[in-house]
N, C-alpha and C positions, 0 to 999 in steps of 0.2 A: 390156765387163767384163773383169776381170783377176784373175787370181791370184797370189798372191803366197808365197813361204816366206823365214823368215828364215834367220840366219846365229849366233843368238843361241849355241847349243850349252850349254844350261845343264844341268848334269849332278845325276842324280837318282835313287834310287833307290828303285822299284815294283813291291810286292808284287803278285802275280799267287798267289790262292791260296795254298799252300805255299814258291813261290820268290819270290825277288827278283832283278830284271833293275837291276842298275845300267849306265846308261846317258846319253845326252845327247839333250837336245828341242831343237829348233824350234818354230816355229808359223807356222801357214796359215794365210792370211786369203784373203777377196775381197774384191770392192767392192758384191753382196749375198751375203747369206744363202743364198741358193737358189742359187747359182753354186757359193759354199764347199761347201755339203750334199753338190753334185751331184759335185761336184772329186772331194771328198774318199771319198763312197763308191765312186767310178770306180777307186779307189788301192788300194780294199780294208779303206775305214777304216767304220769304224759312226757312224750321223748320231747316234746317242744320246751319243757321247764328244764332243761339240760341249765347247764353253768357253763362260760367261756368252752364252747363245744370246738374239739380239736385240737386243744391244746395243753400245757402242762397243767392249767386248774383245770381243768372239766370236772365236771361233778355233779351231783342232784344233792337240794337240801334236803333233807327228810327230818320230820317233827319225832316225838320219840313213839308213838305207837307205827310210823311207818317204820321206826329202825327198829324197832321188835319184830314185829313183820320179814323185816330182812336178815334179821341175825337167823330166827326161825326157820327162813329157807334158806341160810347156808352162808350168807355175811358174811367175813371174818370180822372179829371186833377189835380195832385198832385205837389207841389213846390220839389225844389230838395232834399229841409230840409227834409220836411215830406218823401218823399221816403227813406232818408239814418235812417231816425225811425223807418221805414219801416221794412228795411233790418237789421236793430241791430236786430229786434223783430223773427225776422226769424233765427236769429245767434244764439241767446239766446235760441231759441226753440230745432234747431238742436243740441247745444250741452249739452241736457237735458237727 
């Protein structure tokens, strides 16, 4: 099993309460669920911030010092191209 972060860097900005963090995401994937959960709260990240959980997008956003973080303890580092190969390959699977 493998983890993966992209390279996507898509910039956005997230009200937190009273402030707003403008910023840029990535996103984390695994090859399951339970691998991404376990990755990702390892890093610091909360399993409830998951993305579409269960299905072909799952994923956690991470800003780039969380994906430094994760490349650090063992990430693979994938372009954004290859992650959305990625996710066709897992569309294609689930609707089999």
């Amino acid at each position: 099993m493998t983890v993966y972060v992209d390279d996507a860097y898509i910039p956005a900005a997230v009200r937190s309460g009273p402030l707003t963090h403008d910023t840029c995401w990535c996103h984390l994937t695994a090859d399951s669920t339970e691998e991404l959960v376990a990755f990702a709260t390892s890093i610091g990240l909360q399993a409830k911030y998951i993305q579409y959980p269960g299905t072909w997008k799952e994923h956690f956003d991470v800003t780039e010092p969380k994906r430094r973080q994760a490349v650090a303890k063992g990430a693979v580092e994938v372009s954004a191209r290859d992650r959305v190969m990625q996710m066709a390959e897992r569309r294609m699977r689930a609707t089999e």
